[in-house]
C-alpha positions as CSV (number, residue, x, y, z in Angstrom):
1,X,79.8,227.9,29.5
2,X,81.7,225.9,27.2
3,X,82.0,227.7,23.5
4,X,80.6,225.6,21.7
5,X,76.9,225.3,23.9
6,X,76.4,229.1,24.2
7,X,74.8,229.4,20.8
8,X,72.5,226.8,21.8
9,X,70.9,228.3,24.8
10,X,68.2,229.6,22.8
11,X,67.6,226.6,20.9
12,X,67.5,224.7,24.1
13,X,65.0,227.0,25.5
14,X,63.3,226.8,22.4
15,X,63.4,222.9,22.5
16,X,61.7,223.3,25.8
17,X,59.4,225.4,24.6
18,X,58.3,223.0,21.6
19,X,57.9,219.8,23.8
20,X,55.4,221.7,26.4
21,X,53.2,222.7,23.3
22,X,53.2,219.1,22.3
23,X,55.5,219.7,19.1
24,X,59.6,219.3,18.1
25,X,61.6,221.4,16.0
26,X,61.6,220.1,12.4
27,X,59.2,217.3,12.5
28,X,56.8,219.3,10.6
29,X,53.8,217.3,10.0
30,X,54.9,214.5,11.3
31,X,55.6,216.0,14.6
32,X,52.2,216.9,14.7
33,X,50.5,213.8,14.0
34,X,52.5,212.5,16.5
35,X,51.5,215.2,19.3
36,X,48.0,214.9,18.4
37,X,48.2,210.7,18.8
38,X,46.9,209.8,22.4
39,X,50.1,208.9,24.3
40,X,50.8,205.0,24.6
41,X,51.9,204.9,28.3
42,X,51.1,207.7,29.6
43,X,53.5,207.4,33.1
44,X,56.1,206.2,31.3
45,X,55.6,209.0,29.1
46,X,56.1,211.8,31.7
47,X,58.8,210.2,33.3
48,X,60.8,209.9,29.8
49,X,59.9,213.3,28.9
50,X,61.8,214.8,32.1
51,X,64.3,212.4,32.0
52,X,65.2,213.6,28.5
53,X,64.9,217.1,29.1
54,X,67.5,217.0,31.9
55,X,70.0,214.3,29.7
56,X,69.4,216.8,27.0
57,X,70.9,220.3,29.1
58,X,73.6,221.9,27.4
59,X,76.1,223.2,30.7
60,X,78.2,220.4,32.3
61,X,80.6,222.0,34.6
62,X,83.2,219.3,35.9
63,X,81.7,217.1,38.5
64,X,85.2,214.7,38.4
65,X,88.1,215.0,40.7
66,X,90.0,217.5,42.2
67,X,91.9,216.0,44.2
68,X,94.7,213.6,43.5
69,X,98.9,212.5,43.2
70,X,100.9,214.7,41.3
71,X,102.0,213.0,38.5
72,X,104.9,210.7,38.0
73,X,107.0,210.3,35.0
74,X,108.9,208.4,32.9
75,X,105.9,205.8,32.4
76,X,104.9,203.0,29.8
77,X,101.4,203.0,28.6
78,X,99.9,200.8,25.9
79,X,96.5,201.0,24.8
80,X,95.0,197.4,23.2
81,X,92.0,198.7,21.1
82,X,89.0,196.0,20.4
83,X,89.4,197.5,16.6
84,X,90.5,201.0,15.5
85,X,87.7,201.0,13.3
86,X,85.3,201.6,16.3
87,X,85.3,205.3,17.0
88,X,84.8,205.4,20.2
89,X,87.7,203.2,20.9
90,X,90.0,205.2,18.7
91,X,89.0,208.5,20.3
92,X,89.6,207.5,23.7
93,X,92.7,206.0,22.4
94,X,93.3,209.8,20.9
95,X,92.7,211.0,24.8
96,X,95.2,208.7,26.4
97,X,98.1,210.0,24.0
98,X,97.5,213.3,24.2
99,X,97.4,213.1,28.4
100,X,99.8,211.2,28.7
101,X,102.5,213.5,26.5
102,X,101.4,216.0,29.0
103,X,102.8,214.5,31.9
104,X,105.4,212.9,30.2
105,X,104.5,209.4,29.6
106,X,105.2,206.9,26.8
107,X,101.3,205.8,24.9
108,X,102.0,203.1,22.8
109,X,98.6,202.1,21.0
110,X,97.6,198.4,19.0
111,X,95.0,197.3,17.1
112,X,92.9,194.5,18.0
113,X,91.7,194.1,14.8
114,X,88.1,193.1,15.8
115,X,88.7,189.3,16.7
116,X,89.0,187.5,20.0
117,X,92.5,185.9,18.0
118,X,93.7,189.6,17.5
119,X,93.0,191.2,21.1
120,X,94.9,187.6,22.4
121,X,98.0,188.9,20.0
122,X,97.5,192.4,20.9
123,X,98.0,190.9,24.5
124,X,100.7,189.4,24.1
125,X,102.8,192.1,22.3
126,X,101.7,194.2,25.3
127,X,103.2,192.3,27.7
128,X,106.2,191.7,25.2
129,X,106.8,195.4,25.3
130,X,106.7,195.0,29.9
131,X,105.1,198.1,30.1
132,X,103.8,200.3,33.4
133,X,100.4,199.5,32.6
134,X,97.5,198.2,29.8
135,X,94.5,199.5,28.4
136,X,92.0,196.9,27.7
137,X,89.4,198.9,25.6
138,X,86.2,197.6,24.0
139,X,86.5,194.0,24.4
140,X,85.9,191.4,27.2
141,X,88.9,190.7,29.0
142,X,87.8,186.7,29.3
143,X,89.3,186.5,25.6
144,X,92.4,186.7,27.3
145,X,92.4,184.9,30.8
146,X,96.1,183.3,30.5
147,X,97.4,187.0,29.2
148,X,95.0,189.0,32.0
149,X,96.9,186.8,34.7
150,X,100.1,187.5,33.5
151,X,99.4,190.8,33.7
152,X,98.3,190.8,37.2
153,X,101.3,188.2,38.6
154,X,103.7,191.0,37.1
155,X,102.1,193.8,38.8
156,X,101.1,195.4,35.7
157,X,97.9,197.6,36.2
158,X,95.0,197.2,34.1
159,X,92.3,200.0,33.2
160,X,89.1,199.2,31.1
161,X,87.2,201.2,28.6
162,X,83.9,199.3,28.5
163,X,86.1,195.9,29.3
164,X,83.1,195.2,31.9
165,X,79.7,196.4,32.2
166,X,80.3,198.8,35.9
167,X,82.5,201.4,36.4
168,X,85.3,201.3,38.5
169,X,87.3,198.4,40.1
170,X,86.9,194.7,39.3
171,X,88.6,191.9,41.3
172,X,87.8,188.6,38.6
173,X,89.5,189.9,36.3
174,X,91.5,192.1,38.1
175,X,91.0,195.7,37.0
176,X,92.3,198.6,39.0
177,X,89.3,200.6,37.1
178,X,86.9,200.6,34.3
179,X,86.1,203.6,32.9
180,X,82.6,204.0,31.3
181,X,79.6,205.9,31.7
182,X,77.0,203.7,33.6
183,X,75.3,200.8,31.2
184,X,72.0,201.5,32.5
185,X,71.7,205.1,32.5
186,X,73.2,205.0,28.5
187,X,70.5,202.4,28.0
188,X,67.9,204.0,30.1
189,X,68.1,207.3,28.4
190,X,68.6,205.9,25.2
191,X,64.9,204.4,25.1
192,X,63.5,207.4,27.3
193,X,64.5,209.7,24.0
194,X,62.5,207.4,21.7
195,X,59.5,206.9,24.0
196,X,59.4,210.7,24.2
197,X,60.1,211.6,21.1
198,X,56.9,209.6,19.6
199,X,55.0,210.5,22.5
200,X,54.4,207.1,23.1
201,X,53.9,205.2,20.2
202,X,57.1,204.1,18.2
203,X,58.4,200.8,15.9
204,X,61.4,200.5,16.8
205,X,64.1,198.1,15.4
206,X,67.5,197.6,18.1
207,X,71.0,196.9,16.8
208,X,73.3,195.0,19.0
209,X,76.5,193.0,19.1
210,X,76.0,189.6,21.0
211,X,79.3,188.7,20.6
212,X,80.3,191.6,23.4
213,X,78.8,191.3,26.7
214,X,79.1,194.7,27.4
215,X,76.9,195.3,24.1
216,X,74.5,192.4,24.7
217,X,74.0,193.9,28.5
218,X,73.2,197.5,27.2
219,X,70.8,196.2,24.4
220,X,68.8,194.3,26.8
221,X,68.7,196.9,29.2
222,X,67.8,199.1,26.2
223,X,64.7,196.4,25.0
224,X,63.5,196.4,28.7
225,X,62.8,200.0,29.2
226,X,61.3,200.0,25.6
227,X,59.0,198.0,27.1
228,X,57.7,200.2,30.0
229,X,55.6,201.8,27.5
230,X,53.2,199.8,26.3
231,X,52.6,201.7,22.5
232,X,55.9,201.5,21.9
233,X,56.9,198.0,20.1
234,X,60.1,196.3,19.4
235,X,59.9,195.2,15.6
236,X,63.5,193.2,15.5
237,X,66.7,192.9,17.9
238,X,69.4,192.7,15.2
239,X,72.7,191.1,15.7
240,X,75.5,192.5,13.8
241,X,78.8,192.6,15.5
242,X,80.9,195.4,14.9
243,X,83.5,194.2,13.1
244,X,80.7,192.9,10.5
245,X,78.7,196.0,10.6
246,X,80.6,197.5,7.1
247,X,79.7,194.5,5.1
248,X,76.0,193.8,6.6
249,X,74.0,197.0,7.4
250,X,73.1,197.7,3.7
251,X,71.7,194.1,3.3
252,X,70.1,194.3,7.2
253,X,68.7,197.6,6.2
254,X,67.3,196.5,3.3
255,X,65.5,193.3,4.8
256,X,63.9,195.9,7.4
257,X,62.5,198.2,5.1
258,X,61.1,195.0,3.5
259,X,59.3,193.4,6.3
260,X,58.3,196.5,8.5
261,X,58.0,199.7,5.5
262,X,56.7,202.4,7.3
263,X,55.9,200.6,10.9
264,X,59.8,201.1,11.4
265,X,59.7,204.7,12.8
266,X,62.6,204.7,15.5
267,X,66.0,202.7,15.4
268,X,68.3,202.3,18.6
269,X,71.7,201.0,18.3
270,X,74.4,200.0,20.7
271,X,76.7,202.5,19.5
272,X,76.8,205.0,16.5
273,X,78.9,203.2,14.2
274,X,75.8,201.5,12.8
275,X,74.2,204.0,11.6
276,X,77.2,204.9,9.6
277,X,76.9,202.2,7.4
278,X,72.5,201.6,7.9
279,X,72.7,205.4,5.9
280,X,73.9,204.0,2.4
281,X,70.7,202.0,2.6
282,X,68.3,204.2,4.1
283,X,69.3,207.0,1.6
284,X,68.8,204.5,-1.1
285,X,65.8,203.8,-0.2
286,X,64.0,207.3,-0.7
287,X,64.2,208.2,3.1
288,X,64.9,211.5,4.2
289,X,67.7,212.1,6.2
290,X,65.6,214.0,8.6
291,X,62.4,212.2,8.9
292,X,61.2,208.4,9.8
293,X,63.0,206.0,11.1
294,X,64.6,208.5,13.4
295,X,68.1,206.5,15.3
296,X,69.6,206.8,18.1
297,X,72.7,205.8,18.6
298,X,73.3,204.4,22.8
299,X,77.4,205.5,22.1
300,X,79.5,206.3,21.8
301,X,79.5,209.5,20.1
302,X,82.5,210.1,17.6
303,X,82.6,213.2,15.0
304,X,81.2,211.6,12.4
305,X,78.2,210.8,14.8
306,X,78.1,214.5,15.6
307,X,78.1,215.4,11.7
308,X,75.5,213.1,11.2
309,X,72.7,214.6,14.0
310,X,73.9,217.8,13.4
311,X,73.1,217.5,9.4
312,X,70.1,215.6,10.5
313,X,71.4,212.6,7.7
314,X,69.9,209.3,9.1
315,X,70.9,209.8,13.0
316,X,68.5,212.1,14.9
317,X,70.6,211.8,18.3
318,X,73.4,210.4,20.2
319,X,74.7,209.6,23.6
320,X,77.8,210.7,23.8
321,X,80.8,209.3,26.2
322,X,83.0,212.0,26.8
323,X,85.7,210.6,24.4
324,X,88.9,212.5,25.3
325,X,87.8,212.8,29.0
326,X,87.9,209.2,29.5
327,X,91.7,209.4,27.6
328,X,92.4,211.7,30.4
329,X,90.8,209.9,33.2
330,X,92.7,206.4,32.2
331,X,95.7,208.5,32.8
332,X,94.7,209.5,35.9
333,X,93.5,206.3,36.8
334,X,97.1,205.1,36.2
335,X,99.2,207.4,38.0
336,X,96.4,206.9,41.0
337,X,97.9,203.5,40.7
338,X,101.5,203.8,40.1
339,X,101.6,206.0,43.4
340,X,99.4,203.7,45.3
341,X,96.4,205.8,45.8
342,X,92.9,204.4,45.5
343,X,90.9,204.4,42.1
344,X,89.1,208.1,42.0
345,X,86.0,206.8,41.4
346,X,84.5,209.1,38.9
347,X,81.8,208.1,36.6
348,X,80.9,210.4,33.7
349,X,77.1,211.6,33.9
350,X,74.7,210.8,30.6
351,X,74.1,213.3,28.4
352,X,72.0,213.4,24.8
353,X,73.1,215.6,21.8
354,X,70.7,216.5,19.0
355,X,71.4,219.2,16.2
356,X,69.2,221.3,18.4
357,X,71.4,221.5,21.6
358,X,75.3,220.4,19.9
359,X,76.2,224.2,18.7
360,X,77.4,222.5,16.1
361,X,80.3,220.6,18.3
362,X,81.8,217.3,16.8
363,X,82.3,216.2,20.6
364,X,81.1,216.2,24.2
365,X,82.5,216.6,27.3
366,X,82.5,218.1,30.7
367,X,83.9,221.6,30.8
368,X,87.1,222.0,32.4
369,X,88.3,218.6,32.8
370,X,91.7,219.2,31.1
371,X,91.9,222.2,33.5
372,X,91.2,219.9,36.4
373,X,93.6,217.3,35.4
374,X,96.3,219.6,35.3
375,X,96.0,220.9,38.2
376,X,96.0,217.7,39.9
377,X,98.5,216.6,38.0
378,X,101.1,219.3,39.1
379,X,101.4,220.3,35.4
């Protein structure tokens, strides 16, 4: 068991425990009048309490490959970030450089600075620089059609992080992988924790980022299993792109608290940086850290993320990606391609941190995926 889950065992079973009886640990009397409430949807209900309860187990022994070349060197990497201000990015980005140094590579990283105009630059330098292969991380690659097909004409191989909405390969644009944990079960799961968290009856206000398809696509999906339960009601979809997030959430925030006061009980967002910046509000405001509304955050679980559950200040959960495993696996994915071996086809399984199940852990990720790479890896 990884170190970090084995002093949550307990709390897990514990968790367990408190759900069966129809209560969570530290809602106090909120939790209550919320057990005692007649569910909303009362299918939906049972079906989001088990699927939470499984998202929610602490042991993840590595269910990737095994299998695989042995690595190559010498190679060229760089890694074009959407914006390094996006955590999720920057930790993957964090992953890549610290694989590839193991087997020997060269991870050259550059900021897309948030805009479509800065990804297009960040292109270009990329392909300035004639590298082995390109990370396109946290953006759509139509921003960049004209750099995309240089990319491909020149043989260069090119690896998403949430460049497209599905895993794996993608043949318009041409991606020899995309690495990501799958839309709809991040989504899914996302709106399965509030709907089982209120038992069924939640206000719940949904951040997204329109400007990203990826985004858009998982806050829709997000919105439509919201809607399976019938007591639980979408009060706003918010648009706030990420880049704008800093300089909006406090006056967003505000505007909610205004129009919805205490009907806002539950917040989902498309990724945790939001509630980052809603918390400056919310704290303002005279909430409590730990109480109403209670966010979720649909990825893509950074440290600060982690600090925030596990403090239980304004973020109650997250759905993690396994940040530095998907470094790893892009690496993978590359030498896979440099040796002419087939995309391995691994997708990352959801999982849901709370303070109650994290052992305090800033991060999440399978156990023994560094081991496995390794070994693959002929390191």
């Amino acid at each position: 068991m990884h170190p970090t889950r084995k002093a949550v065992v307990t709390a897990a079973a514990l968790l367990v425990m408190a759900t069966a009886a129809g209560c969570e640990p530290g809602g106090g009397a909120t939790a209550s009048h919320r057990s005692s409430a007649k569910p909303g949807c009362p299918t939906a209900l049972s079906r989001a309490k088990q699927a939470v309860k499984n998202a929610e187990a602490v042991n993840a022994p590595w269910k990737g490959p095994t299998t695989g070349p042995k690595a190559v060197h010498g190679k060229t990497v760089v890694y074009i970030a959407e914006t390094l201000t996006n955590p999720g990015v920057a930790g993957v980005a964090q992953g890549v450089q610290e694989a590839a140094k193991l087997v020997g590579w060269h991870a050259r990283t550059l900021n897309g600075q948030g805009t479509p105009a800065g990804q297009r630059a960040a292109f270009k330098e990329a392909l300035h620089l004639k590298p082995d292969g390109i990370v396109i991380s946290g953006f759509d690659p139509g921003v960049a059609p004209n750099e995309v097909k240089k990319a491909n004409a020149a043989g260069i191989p090119l690896i998403g992080w949430h460049a497209n909405p599905a895993p794996g390969p993608n043949d318009d644009p041409k991606l020899f992988s995309n690495v990501t944990t799958r839309v709809e079960d991040v989504a899914k799961i996302s709106a399965d924790w509030i709907i089982a968290r209120s038992n069924g009856r939640a206000g719940v206000v949904l951040f997204t980022d329109a400007t990203v398809p990826f985004a858009k696509h998982k806050s829709d999906l997000i919105k439509k299993e919201l809607a399976t339960c019938s007591g639980t009601k979408l009060l706003s979809y918010a648009n706030m792109p990420i880049p704008q997030v800093n300089s909006r959430a406090i006056g967003e925030v505000r505007s909610l608290m205004s129009r919805f006061g205490r009907k806002w009980t539950y917040s989902a967002a498309i990724n945790d940086l939001y509630f980052q910046h809603a918390a400056p509000a919310l704290r303002a405001a005279g909430k409590d850290g730990a109480g109403a509304p209670f966010n979720i955050g649909a990825g893509d679980g950074d440290p600060s993320a982690f600090q925030r559950v596990n403090g239980k200040q304004f973020q109650a959960a997250t759905v993690p990606e396994p940040l530095s495993e998907q470094g790893w696996q892009i690496v993978d994915e590359f030498n896979r391609a440099f040796t002419g071996a087939k995309d391995s086809g691994y997708v990352a399984p959801v999982h849901i941190a709370t303070s109650a199940n994290s052992g305090g852990a800033l991060s999440w990720d399978s156990e023994g995926y560094r081991q496995a790479y390794r070994k693959i890896w002929g390191d």
